[in-house]
N, C-alpha and C positions, 0 to 999 in steps of 0.2 A: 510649563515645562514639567516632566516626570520622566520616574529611571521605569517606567511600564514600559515592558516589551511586548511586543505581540509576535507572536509566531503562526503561521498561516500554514493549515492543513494542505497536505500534499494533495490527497487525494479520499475522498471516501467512499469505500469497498461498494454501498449500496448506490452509488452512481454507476457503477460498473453491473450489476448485477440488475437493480429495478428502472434503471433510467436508458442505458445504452443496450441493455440486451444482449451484452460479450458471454461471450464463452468463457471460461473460467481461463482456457491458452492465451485467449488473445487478451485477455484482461494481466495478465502476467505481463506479456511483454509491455502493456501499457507500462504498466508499475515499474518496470526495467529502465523504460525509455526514461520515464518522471525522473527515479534514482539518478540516471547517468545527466541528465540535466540539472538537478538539485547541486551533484557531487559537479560538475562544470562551475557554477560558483561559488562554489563553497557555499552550499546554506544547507537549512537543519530539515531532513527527511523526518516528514510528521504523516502518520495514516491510521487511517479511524477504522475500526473492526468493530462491529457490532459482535456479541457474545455469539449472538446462534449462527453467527456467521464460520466462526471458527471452531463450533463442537465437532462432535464426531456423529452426527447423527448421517444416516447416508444423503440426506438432501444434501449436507453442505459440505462434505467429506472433501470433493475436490476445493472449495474454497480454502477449506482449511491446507489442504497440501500449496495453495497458490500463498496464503499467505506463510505457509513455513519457508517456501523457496523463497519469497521476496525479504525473510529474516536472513535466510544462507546470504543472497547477494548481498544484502547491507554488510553482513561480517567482512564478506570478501575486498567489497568498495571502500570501507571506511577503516579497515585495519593493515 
């Protein structure tokens, strides 16, 4: 027996991008769908953002705006 929790990523951004080949749209609404299923049982939204994923550089410019909306929804969903 132990008080170790584990908490299990929601989802990570480079399965969307190097593994499935979404678009950065349809990778949002993924992340939306996760959210409203997470928020459905009550459990704890976790997601993994590699650094260069979220700069400003123009490659990853829209990832970056996918992951600012998927911060806006969480404010909306969980407050």
């Amino acid at each position: 027996m132990t008080s170790l929790k584990i908490f299990p990523v929601t989802f990570i951004e480079g399965s969307f991008i190097d593994y499935q080949a979404l678009p950065p749209a349809k990778a949002l609404q993924e992340i939306l769908a996760l959210l409203s299923a997470v928020k459905k049982v009550n459990g704890t939204f976790i997601s993994l953002w590699h650094n260069h994923t979220v700069s400003e550089t123009n490659e990853f410019i829209a990832w970056r705006n996918v992951h600012n909306e998927m911060i806006k929804s969480i404010a909306q969903t969980f407050t």
